[in-house]
N, C-alpha and C positions, 0 to 999 in steps of 0.2 A: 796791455790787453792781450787776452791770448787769442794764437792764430792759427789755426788749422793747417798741416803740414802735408801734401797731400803725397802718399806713399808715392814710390818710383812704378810699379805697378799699376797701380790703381790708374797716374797719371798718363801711362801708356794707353791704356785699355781707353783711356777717357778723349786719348789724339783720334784712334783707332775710330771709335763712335763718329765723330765729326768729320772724318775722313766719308766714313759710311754715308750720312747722313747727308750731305753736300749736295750730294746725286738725286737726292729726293725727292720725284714732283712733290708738288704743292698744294695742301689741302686746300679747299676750296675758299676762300679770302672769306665769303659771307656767311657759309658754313661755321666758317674758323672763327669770326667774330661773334657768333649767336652761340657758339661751343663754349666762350670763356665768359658771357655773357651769363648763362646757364649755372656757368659752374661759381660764379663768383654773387648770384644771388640765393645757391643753397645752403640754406641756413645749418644744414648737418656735413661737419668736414668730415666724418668718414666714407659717406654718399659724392660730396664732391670731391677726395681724394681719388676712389673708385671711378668716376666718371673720366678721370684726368688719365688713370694708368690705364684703360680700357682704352682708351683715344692712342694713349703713344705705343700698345701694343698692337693695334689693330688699322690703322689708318695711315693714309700718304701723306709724310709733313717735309715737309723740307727740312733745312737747319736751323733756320731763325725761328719756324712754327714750333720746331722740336723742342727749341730752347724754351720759349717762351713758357709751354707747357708743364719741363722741368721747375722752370722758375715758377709757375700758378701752383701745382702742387706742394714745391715746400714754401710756399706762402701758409697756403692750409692748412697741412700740415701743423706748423709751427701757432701758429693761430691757435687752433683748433687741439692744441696740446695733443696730437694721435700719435703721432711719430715723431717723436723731433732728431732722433740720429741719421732718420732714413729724411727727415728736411735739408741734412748739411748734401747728404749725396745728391740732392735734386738740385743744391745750390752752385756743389760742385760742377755737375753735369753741363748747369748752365754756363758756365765760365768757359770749360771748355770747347763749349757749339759758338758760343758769343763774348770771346774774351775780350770785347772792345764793346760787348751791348749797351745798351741803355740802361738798364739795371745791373749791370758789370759789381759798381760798387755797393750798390746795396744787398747784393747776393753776397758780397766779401762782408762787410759788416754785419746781417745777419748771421753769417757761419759763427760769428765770434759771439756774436750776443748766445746764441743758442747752446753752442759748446759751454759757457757760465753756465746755463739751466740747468745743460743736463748734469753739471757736475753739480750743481744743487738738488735735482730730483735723485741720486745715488746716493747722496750725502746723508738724505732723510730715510730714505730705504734701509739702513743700517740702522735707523732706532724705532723707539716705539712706534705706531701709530694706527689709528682707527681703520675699518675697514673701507669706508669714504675714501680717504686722503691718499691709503696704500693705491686701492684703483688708480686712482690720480696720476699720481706718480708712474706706478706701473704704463699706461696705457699711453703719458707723454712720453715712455722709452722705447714705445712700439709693441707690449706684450698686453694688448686688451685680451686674445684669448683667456691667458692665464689670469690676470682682473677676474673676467669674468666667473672663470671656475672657483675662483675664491667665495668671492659674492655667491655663487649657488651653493655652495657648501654652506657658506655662514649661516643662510636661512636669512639675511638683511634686504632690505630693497635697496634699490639705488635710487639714488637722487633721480632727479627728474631730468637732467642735464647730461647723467652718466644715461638715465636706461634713453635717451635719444641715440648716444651713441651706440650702444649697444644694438638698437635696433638695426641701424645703418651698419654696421657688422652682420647681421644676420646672428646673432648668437641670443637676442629674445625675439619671439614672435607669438602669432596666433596659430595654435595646431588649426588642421582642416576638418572643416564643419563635420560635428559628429564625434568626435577623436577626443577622449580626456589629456590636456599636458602631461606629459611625463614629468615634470619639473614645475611646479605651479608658481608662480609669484603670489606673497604674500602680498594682500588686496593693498592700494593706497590710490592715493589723488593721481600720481605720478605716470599710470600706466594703465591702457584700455582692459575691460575687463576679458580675463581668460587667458591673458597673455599671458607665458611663461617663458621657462629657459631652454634653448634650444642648442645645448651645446653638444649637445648625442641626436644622430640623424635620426630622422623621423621612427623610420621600420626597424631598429637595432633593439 
């Protein structure tokens, strides 16, 4: 099975982090509990991936809190097909805060399972395939922007499943009352009415 090798660099940077992070008070235990709580009953992982990286760039965690977080994100992540390159570094991170954690091993196994995917979502990228599917692909290697500008050029809808994510990206939405879209979605079951694409800011 293949293993992820983790660069000499990369491994430095990742002592360095947990050196950091040791010092760290400690987010608030009950806090902390209704945080992953939260995040692990929202149904859109680009919204709870966002909720997770908002938490570790903004809040007091310790190292085991930090790790943990690492590890719930590329859960999500990987789940939730959004990122799955940017899953291995969330997995890696955790190993380094928590190289003897609880999820130690399943953060090493998932690296391996995922690294297989993504070299099967590149695999596909190289030949033909529908506008759906490329999304797909696209969006689990981490480039939903670009997905998305595809999809608004094609004149296609998305699935129902993709415009969820999409939404939770902010790239479709409802312009403000009054305001015609710039970019309309073509009408379907899939998406509330008037919503469109919002990949060019509002005023430009």
């Amino acid at each position: 099975m293949r293993r992820i090798i983790f660069p000499k660099l990369m491994a430095a940077g990742l002592v360095v982090l947990a050196s950091a992070c040791a010092s760290a008070p400690a987010y608030d235990p009950v806090q902390f509990t209704a945080l992953l709580n939260e995040v692990r009953a929202e149904p859109n992982p680009v919204i709870a991936a966002s909720t997770l990286t908002r938490t570790l760039e903004t809040a007091s965690l310790d190292s085991a809190q930090r790790a943990q977080l690492h590890f719930e994100r590329g859960q999500v992540r990987w789940a939730g097909a959004v990122d799955k390159p940017a899953a291995i570094s969330d997995f890696k991170t955790y190993l380094a805060l928590q190289p003897a954690g609880a999820e130690a091993q399943t953060a090493t196994d998932n690296m391996d399972l995922i690294a297989e995917e993504i070299d099967a979502h590149r695999e596909r990228l190289t030949g033909l395939q529908n506008q759906s599917d490329w999304f797909d692909d696209m969006t689990a290697l981490g480039d939903i922007a670009k997905a998305a500008a595809r999809y608004q050029a094609s004149g296609l809808t998305p699935t129902h499943a993709q415009a969820d994510l999409l939404r939770g990206a902010g790239l479709i939405c409802k312009p403000p009352s009054g305001r015609q879209p710039l970019y309309p979605l073509r009408a379907g079951s899939n998406r509330p009415e008037g919503e469109a694409w919002c990949l060019t800011a509002p005023d430009s």
